[in-house]
C-alpha positions, 0 to 999 in steps of 0.5 A, spaced: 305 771 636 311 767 638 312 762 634 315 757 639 311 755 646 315 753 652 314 746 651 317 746 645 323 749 648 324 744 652 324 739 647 329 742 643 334 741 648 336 734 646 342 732 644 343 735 637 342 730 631 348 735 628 353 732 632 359 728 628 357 732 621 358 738 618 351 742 613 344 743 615 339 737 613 332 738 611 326 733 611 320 736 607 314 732 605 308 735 602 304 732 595 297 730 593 297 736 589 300 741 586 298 746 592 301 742 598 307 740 593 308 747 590 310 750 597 314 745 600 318 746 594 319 754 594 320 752 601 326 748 600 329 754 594 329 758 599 334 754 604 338 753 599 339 760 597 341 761 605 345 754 606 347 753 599 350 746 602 344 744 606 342 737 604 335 736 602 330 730 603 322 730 601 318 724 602 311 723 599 305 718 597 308 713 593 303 713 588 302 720 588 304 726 584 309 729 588 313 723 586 315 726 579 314 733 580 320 733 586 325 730 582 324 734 576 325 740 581 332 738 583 330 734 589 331 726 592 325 724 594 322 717 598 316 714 598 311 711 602 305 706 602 300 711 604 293 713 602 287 718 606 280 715 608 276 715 603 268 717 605 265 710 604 267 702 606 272 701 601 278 695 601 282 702 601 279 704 608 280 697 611 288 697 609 289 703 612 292 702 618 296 697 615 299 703 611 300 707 617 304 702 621 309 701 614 308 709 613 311 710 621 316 705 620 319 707 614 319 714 617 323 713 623 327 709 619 328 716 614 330 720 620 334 715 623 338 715 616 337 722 614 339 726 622 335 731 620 335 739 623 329 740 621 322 736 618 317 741 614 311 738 612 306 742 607 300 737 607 299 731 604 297 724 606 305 723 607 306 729 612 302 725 618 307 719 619 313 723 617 312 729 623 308 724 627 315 720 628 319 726 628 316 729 633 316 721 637 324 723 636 325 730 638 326 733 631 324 739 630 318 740 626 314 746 623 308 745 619 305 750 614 298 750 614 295 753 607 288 753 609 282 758 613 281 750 616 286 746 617 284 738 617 284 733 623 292 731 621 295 738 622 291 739 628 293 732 631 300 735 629 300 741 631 300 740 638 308 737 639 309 742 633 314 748 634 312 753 629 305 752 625 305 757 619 299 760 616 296 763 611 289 766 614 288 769 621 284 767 627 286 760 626 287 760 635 281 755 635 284 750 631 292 751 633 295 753 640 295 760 639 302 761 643 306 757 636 301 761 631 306 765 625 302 769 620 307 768 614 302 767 609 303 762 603 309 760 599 309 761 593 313 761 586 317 767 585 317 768 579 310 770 580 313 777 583 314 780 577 308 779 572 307 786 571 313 787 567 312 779 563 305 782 560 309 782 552 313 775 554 307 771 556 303 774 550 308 771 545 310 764 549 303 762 549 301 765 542 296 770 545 292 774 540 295 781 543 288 784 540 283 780 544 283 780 552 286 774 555 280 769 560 284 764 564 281 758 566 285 754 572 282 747 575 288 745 579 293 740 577 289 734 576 282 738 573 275 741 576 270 736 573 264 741 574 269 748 571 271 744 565 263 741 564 262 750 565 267 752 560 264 747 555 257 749 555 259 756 556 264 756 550 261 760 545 257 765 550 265 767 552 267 767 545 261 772 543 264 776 548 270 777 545 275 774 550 280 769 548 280 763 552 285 759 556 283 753 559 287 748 564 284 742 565 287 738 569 291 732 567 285 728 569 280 732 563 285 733 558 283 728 552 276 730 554 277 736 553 282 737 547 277 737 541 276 744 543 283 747 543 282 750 537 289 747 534 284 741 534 278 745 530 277 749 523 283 751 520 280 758 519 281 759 527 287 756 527 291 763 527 288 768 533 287 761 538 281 764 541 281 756 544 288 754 547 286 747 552 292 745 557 293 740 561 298 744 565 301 750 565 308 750 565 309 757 565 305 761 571 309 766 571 307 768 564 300 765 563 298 770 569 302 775 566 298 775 559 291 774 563 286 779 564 280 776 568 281 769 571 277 764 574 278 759 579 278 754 584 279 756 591 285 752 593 290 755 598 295 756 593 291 759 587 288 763 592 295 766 594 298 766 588 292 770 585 292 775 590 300 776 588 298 778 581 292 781 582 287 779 576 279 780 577 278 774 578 272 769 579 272 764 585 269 757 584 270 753 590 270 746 590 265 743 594 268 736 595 274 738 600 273 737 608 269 742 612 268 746 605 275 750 606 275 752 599 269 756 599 273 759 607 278 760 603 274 765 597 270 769 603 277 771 606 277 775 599 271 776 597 269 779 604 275 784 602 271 786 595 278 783 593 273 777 588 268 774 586 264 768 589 260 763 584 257 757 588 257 751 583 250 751 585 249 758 582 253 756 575 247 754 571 243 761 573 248 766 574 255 765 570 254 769 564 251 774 568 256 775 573 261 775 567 258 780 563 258 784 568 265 783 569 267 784 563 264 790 562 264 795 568 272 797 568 272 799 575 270 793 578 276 790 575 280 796 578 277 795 585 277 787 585 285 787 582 286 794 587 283 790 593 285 782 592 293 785 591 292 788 598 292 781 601 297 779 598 303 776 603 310 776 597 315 775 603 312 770 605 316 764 603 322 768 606 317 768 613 317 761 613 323 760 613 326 765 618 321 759 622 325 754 620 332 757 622 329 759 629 330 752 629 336 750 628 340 748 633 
């Protein structure tokens, strides 16, 4: 599929915003969470290794996460006054299109300033008033669609969008087809290697080397009704002999630390059969020690675990646009690459589904052969290739 439609083409013929200067220059905007953050960082590293004087700008959601975690990536970031609908009449919904107006302002005001290349955006609430005057002012943009179901905004962008990067196929109903590149999510490079940093992850989180490793994912800020699971069912994985490690999200962490077994009966404290996070600042190695994973069916978990290929149980969020946590596991599970558990089914069936798991060697070996085969490593470089089609 082309990356590019005529129309685009023909909106990239205009006077270049290169002129009068030396090196390339990038906007980025992706934030909310870690998974559209993530992304557009890996994004940039990969610009940098090509254009190693390239000049990088992201811009976020004021009050959102991406306003630490791009700094401390080694990146400038801005801000703007923005913030989605909510479900319900709130004094929030009733300031939005004030926001909106501000946020469009500032972009263009960004843009002017900055005379990017090119602007990428990755999802979040800033991405939509960024790309939006992008494209107002002929600047190239390239949205990178994580999901099997894109939301309203990356559908209202894609129609003046040059290229539009997904992670899932048959997405021709939502996109126009002729702009459509398979590429893949991005994900942290370090992840391509995990194999080898099995003894390296053991020993950097304290693991008992002589207990199988269940690993606990939420995403960045935590799922509520996970950690509400892992809870009750405690003492249920612990008879089963796995040791537990447990990212609850920032938003559960002093809900939850009393569990950590750091905090329990001095005699549990050398094996740590119980370690709590709030975040994981090692990736690479905590999936490199795992042996089973449950998780949330975020876009780039998803991809992330189709990289490391751990027998993995999904439990889709329900709470997200049109359900695309629960599209995003089907596109693994019907590949026999997962397993799906509903929230509605937890109560019922978790510990079944885990028991069986854990004890049927070659389902491990199918669900960690099948998930690896999804899997999309060059995927980052693939988007990039997008990008530099663009530079004029």
């Amino acid at each position: 599929m082309s990356s590019l439609s005529k129309n685009s083409k023909n909106k990239i013929t205009s006077p270049s915003p290169r002129e009068g200067r030396n090196g390339l220059k990038f906007i980025l905007s992706g934030g909310g969470t870690g998974g559209h953050i993530y992304p557009a960082i890996a994004i940039a590293n990969e610009i940098k290794t090509r254009f190693p004087d390239a000049e990088f700008l992201f811009v976020g959601a004021k009050d959102k996460m991406e306003m630490q975690k791009v700094p401390q990536a080694g990146y400038e970031i801005k801000g703007l006054w923005i913030a989605g609908l909510q479900r319900k009449l709130t004094v929030q919904n009733m300031m939005f299109p004030f926001k909106l107006i501000s946020s469009l302002w500032k972009s263009r005001t960004i843009i002017k300033n900055f005379k990017p290349d090119v602007v990428i955006g990755t999802g979040g609430f800033a991405s939509g008033p960024l790309l939006q005057m992008a494209n107002s002012l002929n600047i190239p943009t390239v949205i990178q669609e994580q999901n099997s179901y894109p939301g309203i905004t990356n559908k209202l962008l894609s129609k003046k969008a040059n290229a539009i990067c997904v992670a899932y196929e048959n997405l021709e109903r939502f996109f126009p087809a002729e702009k459509i590149v398979f590429t893949g999510n991005p994900v942290r490079q370090d992840l391509l290697d995990v194999d080898t940093k099995r003894n390296e992850g053991i020993a950097y989180f304290k693991l008992d080397t002589n207990k199988k490793t269940l690993l606990i994912l939420g995403g960045s800020l935590g799922a509520r009704r996970v950690n509400q699971l892992i809870a009750k069912e405690l003492d249920f994985l612990l008879a089963t002999g796995v040791q537990v490690f447990w990212q609850c999200g920032k938003l559960y962490y002093e809900d939850y630390k009393k569990y950590n077994s750091k905090n329990a009966q001095p005699a549990t404290r050398n094996s740590q059969p119980v370690t709590v996070k709030a975040f994981i600042d090692r990736m690479d190695l905590i999936y490199a020690a795992a042996d089973f994973v449950i998780s949330r069916a975020g876009a780039s978990s998803v991809s992330e675990l189709c990289l490391v290929g751990k027998p993995t149980i999904f439990i889709p969020s329900p709470n997200v646009a049109e359900d695309h946590q629960t599209k995003n596991a089907k596109a693994i599970v019907d590949k026999k690459g997962a397993i799906l558990l509903k929230e509605t089914e937890l109560d019922e069936k978790f510990e079944t589904v885990f028991t069986d798991l854990i004890s049927n060697e070659n389902l491990q070996h199918e669900l960690s052969q099948n998930i690896k085969k999804l899997a999309k490593p060059n995927a980052t470089k693939d988007i990039v290739e997008q990008i530099i089609k663009l530079i004029k």
